[in-house]
Every structure is written in structure tokens, then in C-alpha cells.
N, C-alpha and C positions, 0 to 999 in steps of 0.2 A: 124228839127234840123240838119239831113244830109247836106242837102243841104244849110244851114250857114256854116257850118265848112267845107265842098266844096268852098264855096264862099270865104271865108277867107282864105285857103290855096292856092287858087290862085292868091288873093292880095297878098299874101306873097313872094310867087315866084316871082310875076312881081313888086315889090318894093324892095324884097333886092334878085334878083338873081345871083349877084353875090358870089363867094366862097373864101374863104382864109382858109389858115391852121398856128393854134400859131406857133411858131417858135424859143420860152425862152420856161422854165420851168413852169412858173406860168406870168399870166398874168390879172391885176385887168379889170371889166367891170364898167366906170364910168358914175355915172345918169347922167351928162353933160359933155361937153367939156373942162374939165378943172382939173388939177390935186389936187386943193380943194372939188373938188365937191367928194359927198356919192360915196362910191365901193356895190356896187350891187350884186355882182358875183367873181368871179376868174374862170380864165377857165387854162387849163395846156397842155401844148407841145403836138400838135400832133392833137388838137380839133381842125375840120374842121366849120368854122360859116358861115352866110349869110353878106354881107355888103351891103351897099347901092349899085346899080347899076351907078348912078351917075359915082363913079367913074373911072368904066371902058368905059365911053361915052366920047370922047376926045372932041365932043362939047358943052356938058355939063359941065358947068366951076364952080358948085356949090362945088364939091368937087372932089381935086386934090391931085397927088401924094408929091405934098409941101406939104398937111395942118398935122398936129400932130396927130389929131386923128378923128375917119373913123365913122360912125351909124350902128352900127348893133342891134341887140336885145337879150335881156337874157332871161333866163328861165322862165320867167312870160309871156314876148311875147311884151315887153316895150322897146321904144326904149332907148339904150344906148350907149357909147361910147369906142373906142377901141385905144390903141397907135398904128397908122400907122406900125412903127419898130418893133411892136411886130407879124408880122403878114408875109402871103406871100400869094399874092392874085394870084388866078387862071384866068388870064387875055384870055387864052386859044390861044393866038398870041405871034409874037414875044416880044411884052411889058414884057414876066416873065425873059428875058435875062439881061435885065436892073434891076431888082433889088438885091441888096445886102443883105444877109444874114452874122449880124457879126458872129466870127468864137467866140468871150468871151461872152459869155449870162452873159447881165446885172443883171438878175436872179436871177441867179445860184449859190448861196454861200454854197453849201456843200462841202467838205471835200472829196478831195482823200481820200481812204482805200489803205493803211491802216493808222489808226490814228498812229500820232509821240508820242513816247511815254511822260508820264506825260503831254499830254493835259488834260484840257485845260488851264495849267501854262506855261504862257510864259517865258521861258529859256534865258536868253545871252547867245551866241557863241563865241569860239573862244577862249576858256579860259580853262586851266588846273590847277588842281589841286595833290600837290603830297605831300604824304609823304614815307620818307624813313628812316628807323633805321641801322648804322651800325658799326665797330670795325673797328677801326683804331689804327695800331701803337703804341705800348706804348710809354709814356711821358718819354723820358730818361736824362731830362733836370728838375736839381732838387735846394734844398735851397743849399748853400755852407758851409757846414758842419765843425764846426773845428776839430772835431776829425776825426778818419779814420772807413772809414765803413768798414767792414768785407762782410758781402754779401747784395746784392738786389734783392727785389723783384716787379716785376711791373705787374699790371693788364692792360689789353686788354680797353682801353676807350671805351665809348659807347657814338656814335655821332646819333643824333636826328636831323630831319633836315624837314620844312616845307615851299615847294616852290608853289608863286602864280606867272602864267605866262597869259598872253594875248598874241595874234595874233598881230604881227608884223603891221605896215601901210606898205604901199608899194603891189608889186609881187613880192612874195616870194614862191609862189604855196604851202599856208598854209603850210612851214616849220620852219620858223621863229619866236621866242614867246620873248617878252621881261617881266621884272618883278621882284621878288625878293624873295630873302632865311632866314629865320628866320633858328639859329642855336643853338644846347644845345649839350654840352660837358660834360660827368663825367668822373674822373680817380680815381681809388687809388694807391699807391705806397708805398713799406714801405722798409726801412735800420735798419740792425742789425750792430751795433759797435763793438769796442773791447771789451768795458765793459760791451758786453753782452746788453746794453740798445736799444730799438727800436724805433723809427719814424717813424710814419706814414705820407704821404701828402694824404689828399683829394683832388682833384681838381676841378670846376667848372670853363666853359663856356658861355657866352650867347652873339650872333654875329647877324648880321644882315646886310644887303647889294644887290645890283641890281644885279639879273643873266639873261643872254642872254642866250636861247638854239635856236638849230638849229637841224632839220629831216636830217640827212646826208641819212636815207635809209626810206624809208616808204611805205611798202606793207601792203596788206588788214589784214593781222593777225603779220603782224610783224615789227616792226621797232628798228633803231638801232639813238642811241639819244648824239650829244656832248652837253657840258654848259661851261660856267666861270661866277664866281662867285666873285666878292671882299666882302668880310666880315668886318665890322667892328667890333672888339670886344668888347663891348662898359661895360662888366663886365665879368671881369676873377678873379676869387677868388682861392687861397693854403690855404686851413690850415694844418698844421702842429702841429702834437700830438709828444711830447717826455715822457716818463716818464708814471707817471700817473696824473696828473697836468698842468703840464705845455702846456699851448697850445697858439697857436699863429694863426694871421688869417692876409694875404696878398692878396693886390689888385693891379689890374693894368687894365689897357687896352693894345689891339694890333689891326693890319691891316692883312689881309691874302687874298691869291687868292686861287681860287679854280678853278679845270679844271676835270671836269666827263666825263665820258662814261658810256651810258645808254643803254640797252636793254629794249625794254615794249612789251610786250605778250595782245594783243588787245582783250578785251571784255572776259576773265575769266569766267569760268563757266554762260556762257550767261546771262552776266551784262553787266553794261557799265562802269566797272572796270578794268582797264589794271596795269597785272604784272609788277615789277618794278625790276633789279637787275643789278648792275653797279660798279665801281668801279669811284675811283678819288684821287689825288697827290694835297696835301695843299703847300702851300709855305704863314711859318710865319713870318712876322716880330719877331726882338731881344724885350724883353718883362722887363721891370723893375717895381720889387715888391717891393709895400711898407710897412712895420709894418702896423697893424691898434691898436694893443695893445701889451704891454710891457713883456717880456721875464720874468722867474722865475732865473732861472739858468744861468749864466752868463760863466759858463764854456759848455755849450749847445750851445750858440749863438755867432753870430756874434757883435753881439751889442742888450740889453735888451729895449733899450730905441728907438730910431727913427733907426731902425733897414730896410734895402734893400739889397737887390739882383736882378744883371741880368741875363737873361737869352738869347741866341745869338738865329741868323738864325734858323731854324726847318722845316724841310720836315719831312710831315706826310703820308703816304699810309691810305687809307680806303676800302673798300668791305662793299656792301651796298645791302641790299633789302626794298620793298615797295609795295606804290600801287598806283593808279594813275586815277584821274576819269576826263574826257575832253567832252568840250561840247561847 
């Protein structure tokens, strides 16, 4: 029995003594020469095997550095077959200078560490998300009253604002984002007359329109952020309370531009949330309100029946904070 397995390790030597080492990650041993045929084995980066000698015999023309793939044998001791490219044979001559090893293994699809996070959900880039809440300017622009007010009072509005931006086309060196601002306005306002009677106005906004921003500064934790904005107001609503009764309710539309300055504080308590706080100067179009229902008191109003008023030019100031998430 020794001297079988003597006998058989030296056909072995002298039919495939040649040597090659894998040269991928993972590489299949196929029962034939053909990439339908059975996988037998896998062998992995680094495993040194036997091939045919053939091929290192230059006048031996049965099998060559053209053909695809090379005889060697698997782990049973069966012959099998190998992808040429997956391999680097030990020619022990100048012949190892001549072959290429690719620098991207076909193989190889794992993952740099560290994982990006929320894999394995693929993300669109390039896009921000913002919102920001802030007070601007009171409304000082009011219904046209026929009696005389004695004092007023006006509340602080509260402007709501939610901007979607994309990545500019062009080179812009990722500072460029084009997109648009959804807008909500509320105010209250109230007037005491002579006869001691009050008014209240409510007011309501709701705007919408294309804004441009641009990275004027952009460091690793800090950046400093311009925009413009044209808004369409496409619902602005007054109601107007006198009395205890009597109440009225105006609409209208207007157009307005908007021009920010942004500061954003990058990545927030190690999130991928960035601080938002900014200021910005509205310029409104003149605004004309129309009745939607009929007056009680005819000495209250300008007119009880198809009742309007304008309202001229308006510069607004705001101061603004938020939050901001980009990806």
C-alpha cells in the first residue's frame, strides 16, 4: 500500500508540477472547461495549487497562456478546471514578468469599513432639507377704519417656513442648491377707538415659490449660507372681529422676494442634523382685500356689502432658527 501512494505521488509531481498561487478573493474549481459546467471546490487568495505542466513547456502547444482556463485538481484528486486570470503561475523564468495582475479583483465585493451609515438603504444625494420657525416685524398695515383709533397693539408674527433644495447641475464645488420654500404666516393685531370699542385682525399666510441658495463659506463644522426666494402668496386671509358679533373675513393674494443669511452648525450632537439660525428682509407687493361676507354695523365699516381695502409696498425684517438635515 506504501508503495501505491509512493507511486501515485510521483505521477503527480510529474503531470502537474507546475505551481501557481490565487490571486482574487475566492475563486470556483470547474468539473470542465466551461463556465456552465458543475463548481467542485472554491479555493481563496493566497492557495498555492498544482497545474498542468503543459503550460509551462513553450513547445508544448496543448495548453497556452491564451486559453481561459488551465487543469489542475481538487481535493478528491480529480481533474478540474481553473480561470487562467485568477491565478499567477510560478513559471520560475523570466515568463513571471509578463503577467498582469489586475489591481480591482473581480471577486471582491465587500465593503470598505466603515459601513456608511443607514446601509443597506440607498440614499439620494445632494439634497437638503430645512425647516425653520421665526418672528418677524409686526403687520402695521391695517383695514381703513372710519373712526379714530386711540391706541394699538400688534403681535410679533410667526413665520414657518419649509425649504426643499437639490445640488445645482454644473461645477459649483457642491455650493450651489436650487428648489423651493413652502411659507405660513400668523399675526394678531388689535385697535381700541374712542368709543372705547376693539378690533381685533387675525391674519393668515400661505406662499410658495423657487429659492436659490448658495455656500458663500463652507468649513468642516461651519458654514455661513445666502438664498432668494420669490413667494407666491397664493392665500392671505384678515379677519376682522369688532364688537361682539360683528365679524368679517378678507382675502387676497400677493408676490414677495425673500433674501436670507444663514448660518448652519454641521452635524449637532453627532447627528446628521445641522443648526440653523439666520436672519432675512421680505419686500411685499401692495395687497388688495376683498369682503368675503357682509358687515353688521355700517357705522364700523367702510362699506357692509362688497366691502375692500389696499394695502401699499411692505418691508418685513425676520430672525429665524431651525434645523437642517443634508444628504
Amino acid at each position: 500500500m506504501n508503495i501505491l501512494w509512493m507511486i501515485l505521488l510521483i505521477l503527480f509531481n510529474k503531470v502537474f508540477a507546475l505551481e501557481a498561487v490565487v490571486t482574487v478573493l475566492e475563486t470556483p474549481l470547474f468539473e470542465s472547461n466551461s463556465y456552465d459546467a458543475k463548481v467542485v471546490q472554491y479555493l481563496r487568495k493566497g492557495d498555492v495549487i498544482k497545474i498542468h505542466p503543459a503550460l509551462g513547456n513553450e513547445q508544448d502547444k496543448s495548453i497556452s497562456m491564451e486559453d481561459e482556463f488551465i487543469p489542475t485538481l481538487d481535493r478528491r484528486g480529480h481533474t478540474a478546471f481553473i480561470l487562467l486570470n485568477h491565478i499567477y503561475v510560478f513559471y520560475n523564468d523570466p515568463r513571471e514578468f509578463n503577467q498582469k495582475i489586475s489591481k480591482k479583483d473581480p471577486t471582491d465585493y465587500r465593503l470598505e469599513e466603515p459601513l456608511p451609515s443607514n446601509y443597506s438603504f440607498k440614499k439620494p444625494t445632494g439634497l437638503r432639507n430645512q425647516f425653520t420657525l421665526g418672528l418677524t416685524q409686526p403687520q402695521n398695515q391695517s383695514y381703513d377704519y372710519p373712526d379714530k383709533i386711540k391706541a394699538k397693539g400688534f403681535g410679533s408674527p410667526l413665520d414657518l417656513n419649509y425649504t426643499y433644495l437639490k445640488l445645482a447641475p454644473g461645477n459649483y464645488n457642491n455650493r450651489l442648491f436650487i428648489g423651493g420654500t413652502f411659507n405660513f404666516r400668523y399675526y394678531k393685531n388689535s385697535y381700541l377707538f374712542t368709543d372705547d370699542r376693539i378690533s381685533e385682525e387675525t391674519g393668515i399666510k400661505f406662499g410658495i415659490g423657487p429659492t436659490i441658495s448658495y455656500d458663500a463659506f463652507k468649513g468642516e463644522k461651519n458654514r455661513f449660507n445666502f438664498s432668494h426666494t420669490i413667494l407666491i402668496n397664493f392665500f392671505e386671509q384678515l379677519g376682522i372681529k369688532q364688537g361682539e358679533y360683528d365679524n368679517r373675513r378678507y382675502t387676497s393674494n400677493s408676490v414677495a422676494g425673500l433674501i436670507s443669511t444663514q448660518y448652519h452648525r454641521k452635524n449637532v450632537l453627532n447627528s446628521d442634523i445641522d443648526f440653523v439660525a439666520g436672519t432675512s428682509i421680505e419686500l411685499k407687493s401692495g395687497t388688495k382685500y376683498e369682503a368675503r361676507n357682509a358687515g353688521r354695523n355700517p357705522l364700523w365699516w367702510q362699506d357692509t356689502g362688497n366691502d375692500e381695502f389696499t394695502t401699499g409696498i411692505s418691508y418685513n425684517f425676520s430672525a429665524f432658527l431651525g434645523l437642517q438635515s443634508e444628504y
